[in-house]
ZAVEXGU-280637 format. One line per field, with one value per residue: residue in one letter; x, y, z of N, C-alpha, C in turn; residue number from 1. Coordinates in Angstrom, 3 decimals, m for minus. Atoms other than C-alpha are relative to their C-alpha. Last residue first. Layout:
resn: c(A,...)
n_xx: c(X,...)
n_yy: c(Y,...)
n_zz: c(Z,...)
ca_xx: c(X,...)
ca_yy: c(Y,...)
ca_zz: c(Z,...)
c_xx: c(X,...)
c_yy: c(Y,...)
c_zz: c(Z,...)
resi: c(NUM,...)
END
This chain:
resn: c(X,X,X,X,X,X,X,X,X,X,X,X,X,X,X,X,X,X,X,X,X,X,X,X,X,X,X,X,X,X,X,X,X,X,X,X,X,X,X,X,X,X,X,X,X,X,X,X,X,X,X,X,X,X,X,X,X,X,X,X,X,X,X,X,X,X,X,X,X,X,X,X,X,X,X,X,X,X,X,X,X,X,X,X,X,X,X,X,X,X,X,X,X,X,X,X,X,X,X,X,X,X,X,X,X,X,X,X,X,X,X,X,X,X,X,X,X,X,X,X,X,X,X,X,X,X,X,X,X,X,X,X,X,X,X,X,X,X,X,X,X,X,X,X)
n_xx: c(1.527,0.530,1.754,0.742,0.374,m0.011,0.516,1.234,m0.077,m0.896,0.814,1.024,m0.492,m0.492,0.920,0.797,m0.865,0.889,1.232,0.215,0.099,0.256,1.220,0.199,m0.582,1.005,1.517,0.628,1.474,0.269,1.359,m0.806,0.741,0.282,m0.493,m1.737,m0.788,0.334,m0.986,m1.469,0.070,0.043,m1.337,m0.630,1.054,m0.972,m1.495,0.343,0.451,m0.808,m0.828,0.854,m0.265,m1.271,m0.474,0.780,m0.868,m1.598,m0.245,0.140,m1.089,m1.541,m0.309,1.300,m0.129,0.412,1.454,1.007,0.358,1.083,1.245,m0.014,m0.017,0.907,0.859,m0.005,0.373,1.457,0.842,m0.343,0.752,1.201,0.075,0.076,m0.891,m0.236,m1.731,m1.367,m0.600,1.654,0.564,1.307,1.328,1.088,0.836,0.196,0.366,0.261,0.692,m1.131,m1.589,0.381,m0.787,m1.341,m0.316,0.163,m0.951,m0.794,0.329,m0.674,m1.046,m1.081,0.478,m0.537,m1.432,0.107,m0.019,m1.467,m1.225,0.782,m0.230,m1.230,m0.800,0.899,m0.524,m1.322,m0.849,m1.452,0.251,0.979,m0.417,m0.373,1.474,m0.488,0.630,0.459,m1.577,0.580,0.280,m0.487,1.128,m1.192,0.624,m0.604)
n_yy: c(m0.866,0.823,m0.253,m0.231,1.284,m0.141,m0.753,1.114,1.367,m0.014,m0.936,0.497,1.005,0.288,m0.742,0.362,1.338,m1.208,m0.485,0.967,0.932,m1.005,0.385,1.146,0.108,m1.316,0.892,0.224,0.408,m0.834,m0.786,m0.989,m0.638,0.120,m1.424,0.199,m0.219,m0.468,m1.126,0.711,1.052,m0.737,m0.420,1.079,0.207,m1.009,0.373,1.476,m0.112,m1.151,1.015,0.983,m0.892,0.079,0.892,0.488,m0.485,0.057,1.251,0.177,m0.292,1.112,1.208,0.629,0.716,m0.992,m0.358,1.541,0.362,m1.209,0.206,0.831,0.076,m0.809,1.033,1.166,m1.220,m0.037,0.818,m0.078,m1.140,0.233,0.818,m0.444,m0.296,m0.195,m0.528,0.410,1.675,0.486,m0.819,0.320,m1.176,m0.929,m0.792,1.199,0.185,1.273,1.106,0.437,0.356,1.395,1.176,m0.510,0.590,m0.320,m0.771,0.256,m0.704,m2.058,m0.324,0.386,m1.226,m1.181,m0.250,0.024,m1.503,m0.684,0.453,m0.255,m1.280,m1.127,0.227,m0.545,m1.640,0.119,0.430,0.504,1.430,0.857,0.300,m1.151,m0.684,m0.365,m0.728,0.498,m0.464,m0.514,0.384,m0.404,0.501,m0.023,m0.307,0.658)
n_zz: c(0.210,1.261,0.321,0.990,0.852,1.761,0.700,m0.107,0.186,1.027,0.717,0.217,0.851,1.337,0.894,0.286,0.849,1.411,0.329,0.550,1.699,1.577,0.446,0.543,1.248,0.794,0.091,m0.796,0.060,m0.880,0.605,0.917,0.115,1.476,1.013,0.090,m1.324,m0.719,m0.114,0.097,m1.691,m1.011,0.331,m0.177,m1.340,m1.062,m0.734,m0.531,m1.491,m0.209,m0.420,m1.003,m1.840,m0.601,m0.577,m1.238,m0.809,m0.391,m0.144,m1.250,m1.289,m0.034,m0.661,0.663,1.135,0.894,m0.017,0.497,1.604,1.170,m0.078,0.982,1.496,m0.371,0.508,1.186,1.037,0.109,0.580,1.820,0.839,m0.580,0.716,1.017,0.749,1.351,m0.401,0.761,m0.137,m0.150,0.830,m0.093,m0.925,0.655,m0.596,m0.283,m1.267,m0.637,0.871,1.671,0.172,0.658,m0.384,m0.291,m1.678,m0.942,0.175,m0.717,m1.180,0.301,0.199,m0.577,m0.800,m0.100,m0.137,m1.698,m1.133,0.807,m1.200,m1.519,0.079,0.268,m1.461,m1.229,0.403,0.369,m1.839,m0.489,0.633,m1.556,m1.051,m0.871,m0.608,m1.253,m0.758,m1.145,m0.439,m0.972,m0.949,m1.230,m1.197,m1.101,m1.668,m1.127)
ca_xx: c(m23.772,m21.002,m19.231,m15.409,m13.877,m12.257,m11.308,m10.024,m6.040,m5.796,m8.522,m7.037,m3.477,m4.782,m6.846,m3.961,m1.269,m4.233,m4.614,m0.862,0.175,m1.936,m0.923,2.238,2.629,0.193,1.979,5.407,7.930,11.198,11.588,15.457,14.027,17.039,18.255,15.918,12.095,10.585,11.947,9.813,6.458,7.747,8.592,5.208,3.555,6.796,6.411,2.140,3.029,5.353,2.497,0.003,2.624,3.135,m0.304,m2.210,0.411,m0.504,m4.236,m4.096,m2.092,m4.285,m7.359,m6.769,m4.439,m5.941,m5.738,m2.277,m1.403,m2.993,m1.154,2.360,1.867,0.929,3.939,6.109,4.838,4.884,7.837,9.497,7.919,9.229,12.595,12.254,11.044,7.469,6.189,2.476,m0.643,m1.172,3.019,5.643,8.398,11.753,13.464,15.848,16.353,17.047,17.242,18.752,16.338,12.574,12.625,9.644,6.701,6.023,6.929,4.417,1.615,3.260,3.159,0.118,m1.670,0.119,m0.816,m5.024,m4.602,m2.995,m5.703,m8.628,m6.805,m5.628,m8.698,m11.335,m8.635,m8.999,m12.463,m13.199,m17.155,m16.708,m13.192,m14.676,m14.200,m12.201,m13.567,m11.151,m11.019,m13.446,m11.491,m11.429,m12.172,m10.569,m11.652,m9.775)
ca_yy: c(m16.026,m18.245,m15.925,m17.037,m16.945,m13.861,m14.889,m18.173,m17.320,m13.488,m13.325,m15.732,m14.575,m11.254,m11.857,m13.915,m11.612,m8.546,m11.002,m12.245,m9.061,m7.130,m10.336,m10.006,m6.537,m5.875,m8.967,m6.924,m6.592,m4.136,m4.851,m6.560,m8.846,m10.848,m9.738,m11.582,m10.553,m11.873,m13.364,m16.723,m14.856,m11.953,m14.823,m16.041,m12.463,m11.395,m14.479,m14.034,m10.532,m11.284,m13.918,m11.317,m8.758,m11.707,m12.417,m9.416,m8.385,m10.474,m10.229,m6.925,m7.169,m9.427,m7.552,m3.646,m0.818,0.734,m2.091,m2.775,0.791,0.840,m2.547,m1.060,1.942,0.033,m2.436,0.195,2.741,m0.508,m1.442,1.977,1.981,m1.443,m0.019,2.753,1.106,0.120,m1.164,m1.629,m1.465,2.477,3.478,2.439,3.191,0.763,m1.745,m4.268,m1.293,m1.499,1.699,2.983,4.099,4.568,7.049,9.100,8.195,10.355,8.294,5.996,8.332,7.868,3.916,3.218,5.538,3.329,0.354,1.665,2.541,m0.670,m2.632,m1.193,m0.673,m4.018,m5.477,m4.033,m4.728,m8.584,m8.647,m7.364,m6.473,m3.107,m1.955,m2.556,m5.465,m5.609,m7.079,m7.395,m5.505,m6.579,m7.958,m5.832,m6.993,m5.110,m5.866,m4.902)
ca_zz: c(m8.077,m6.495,m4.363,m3.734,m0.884,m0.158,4.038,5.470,5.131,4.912,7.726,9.759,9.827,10.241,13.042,14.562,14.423,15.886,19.161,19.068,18.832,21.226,24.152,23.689,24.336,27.272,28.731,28.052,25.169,25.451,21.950,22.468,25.244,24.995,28.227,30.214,31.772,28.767,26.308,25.826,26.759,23.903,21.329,20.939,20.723,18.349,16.394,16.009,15.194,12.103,11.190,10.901,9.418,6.473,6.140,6.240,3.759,1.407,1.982,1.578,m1.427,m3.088,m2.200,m3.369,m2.685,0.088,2.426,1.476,1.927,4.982,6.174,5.176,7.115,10.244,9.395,9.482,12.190,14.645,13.770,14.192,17.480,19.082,18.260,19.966,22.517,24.047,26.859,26.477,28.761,28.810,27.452,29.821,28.906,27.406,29.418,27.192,25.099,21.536,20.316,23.444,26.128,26.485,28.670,27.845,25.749,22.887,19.929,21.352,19.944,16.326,17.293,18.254,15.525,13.406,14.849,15.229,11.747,9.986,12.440,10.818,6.969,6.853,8.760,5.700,2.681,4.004,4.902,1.762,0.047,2.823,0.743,m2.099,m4.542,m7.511,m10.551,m12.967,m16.601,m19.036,m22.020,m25.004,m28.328,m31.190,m34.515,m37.970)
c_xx: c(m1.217,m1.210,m0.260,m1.767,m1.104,m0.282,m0.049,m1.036,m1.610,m0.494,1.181,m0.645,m1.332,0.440,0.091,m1.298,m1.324,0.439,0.016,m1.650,m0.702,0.665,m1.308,m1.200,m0.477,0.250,m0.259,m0.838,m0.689,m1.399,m0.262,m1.268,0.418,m1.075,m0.053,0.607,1.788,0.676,m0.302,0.883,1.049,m0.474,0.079,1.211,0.885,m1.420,m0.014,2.086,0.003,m0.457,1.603,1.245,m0.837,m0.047,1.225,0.941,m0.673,0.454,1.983,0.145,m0.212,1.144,0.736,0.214,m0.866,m0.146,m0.449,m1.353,m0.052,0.024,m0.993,m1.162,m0.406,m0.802,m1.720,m0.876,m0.175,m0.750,m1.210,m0.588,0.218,m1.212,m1.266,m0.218,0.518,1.825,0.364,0.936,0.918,0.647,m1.857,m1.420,m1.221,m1.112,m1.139,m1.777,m0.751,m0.256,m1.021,m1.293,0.630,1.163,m0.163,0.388,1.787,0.459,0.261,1.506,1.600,m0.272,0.611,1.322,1.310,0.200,0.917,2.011,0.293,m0.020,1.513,1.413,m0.425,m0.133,1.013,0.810,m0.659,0.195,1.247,0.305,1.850,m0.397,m1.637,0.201,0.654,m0.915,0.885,m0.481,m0.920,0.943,m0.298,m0.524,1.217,m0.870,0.371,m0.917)
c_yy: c(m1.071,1.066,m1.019,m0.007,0.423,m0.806,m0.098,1.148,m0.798,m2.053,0.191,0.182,m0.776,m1.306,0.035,0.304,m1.159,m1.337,0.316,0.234,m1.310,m0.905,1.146,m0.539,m1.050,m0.265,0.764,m1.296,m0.441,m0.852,0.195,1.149,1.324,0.594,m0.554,0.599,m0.735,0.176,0.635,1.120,m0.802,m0.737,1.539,0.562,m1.271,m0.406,0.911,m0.349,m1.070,0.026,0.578,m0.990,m0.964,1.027,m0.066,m1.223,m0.356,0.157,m0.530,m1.156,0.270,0.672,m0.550,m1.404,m0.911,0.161,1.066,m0.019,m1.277,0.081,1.183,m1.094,m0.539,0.835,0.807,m0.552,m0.899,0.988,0.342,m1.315,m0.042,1.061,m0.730,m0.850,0.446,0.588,m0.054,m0.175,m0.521,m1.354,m0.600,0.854,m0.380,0.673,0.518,0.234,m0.877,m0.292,m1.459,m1.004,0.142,m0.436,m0.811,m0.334,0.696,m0.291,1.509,0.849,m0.381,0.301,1.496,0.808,m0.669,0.889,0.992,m0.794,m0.040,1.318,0.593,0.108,0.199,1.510,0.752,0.182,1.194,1.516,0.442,0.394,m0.699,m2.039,m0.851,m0.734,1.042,0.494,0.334,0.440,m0.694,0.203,0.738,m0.931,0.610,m0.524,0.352,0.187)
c_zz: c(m1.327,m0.253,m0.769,m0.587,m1.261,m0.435,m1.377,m0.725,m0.590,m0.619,m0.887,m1.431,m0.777,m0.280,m1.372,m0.934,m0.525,m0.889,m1.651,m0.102,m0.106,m0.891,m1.398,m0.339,m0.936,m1.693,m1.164,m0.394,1.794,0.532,1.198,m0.516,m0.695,m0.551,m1.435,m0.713,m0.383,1.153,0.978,0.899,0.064,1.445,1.539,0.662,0.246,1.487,1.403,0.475,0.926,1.088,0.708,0.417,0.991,1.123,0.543,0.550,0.940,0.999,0.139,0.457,1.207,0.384,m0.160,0.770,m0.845,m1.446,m0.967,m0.797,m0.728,m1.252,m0.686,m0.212,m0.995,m1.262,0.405,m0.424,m1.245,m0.720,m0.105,m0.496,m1.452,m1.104,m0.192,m1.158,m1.007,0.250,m1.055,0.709,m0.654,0.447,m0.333,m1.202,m0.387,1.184,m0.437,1.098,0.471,1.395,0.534,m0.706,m0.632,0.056,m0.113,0.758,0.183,1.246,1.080,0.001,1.384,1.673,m0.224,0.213,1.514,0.568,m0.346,0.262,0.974,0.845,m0.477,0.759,1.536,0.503,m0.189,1.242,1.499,m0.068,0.206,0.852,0.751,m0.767,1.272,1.269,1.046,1.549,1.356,0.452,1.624,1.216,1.266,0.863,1.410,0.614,0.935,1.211)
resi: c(144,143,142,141,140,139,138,137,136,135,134,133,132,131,130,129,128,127,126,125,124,123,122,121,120,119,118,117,116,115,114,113,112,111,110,109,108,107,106,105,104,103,102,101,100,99,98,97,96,95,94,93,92,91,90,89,88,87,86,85,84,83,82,81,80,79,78,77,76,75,74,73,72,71,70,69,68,67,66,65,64,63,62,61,60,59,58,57,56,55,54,53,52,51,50,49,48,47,46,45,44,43,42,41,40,39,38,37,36,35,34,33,32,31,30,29,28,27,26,25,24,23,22,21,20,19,18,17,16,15,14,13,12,11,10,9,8,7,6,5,4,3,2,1)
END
């Protein structure tokens, strides 16, 4: 009896992927975010329409626990391999891209349930973008 084995996918490294590369850049630098924001003081209730100042933010508790989350859930994307960075690039990219949209809507009224600033809006829709990009236009395929 034969056995043939099929060669097992290539997977590229983290510096051959854009995708596993941004996950893990921009997974740190929101994590880190977010553990440091766990600091600030007088933020409010959960949800606070206010929140504390925190460099060019305004953050909330609520605000924070996203930004541990999806921070997290970008590293181990990025760590994982390219089709779940990419995944997730896309759905926290597009996730940001609402809350940047969505924070110059809300702003200054009581629906501002994240507390969001400029500072705010304009970080997500920066990183939102990046990733949406770079999930979307990235991993093309080599021809060798």
């Amino acid at each position: 009896m034969t056995t043939t084995t099929t060669p097992a996918a290539y997977e590229p490294t983290i510096r051959e992927s854009p995708n596993r590369a941004l996950a893990l850049t921009i997974g740190t630098v929101v994590l880190l975010l977010g553990a440091v924001g766990f600091f600030a003081e007088d933020m409010g209730s959960f949800v606070s329409t206010e929140g504390a100042p925190l460099g060019p933010w305004n953050v909330n508790p609520a605000l924070i626990v996203i930004w541990v989350l999806t921070g997290a859930a970008l590293i181990i994307a990025g760590a994982s391999g390219r089709a779940a960075a990419r995944s997730i690039n896309l759905a926290v990219g597009a996730l940001f891209v609402v809350f940047g949209v969505a924070g110059f809507l809300v702003r200054d009224t009581e629906a501002n349930y994240l507390a969001l600033n400029l500072g705010d809006d304009i970080t997500h829709l920066v990183a939102g973008a990046l990733l949406v990009l770079t999930a979307v236009g990235a991993e093309r395929r080599r021809r060798r």
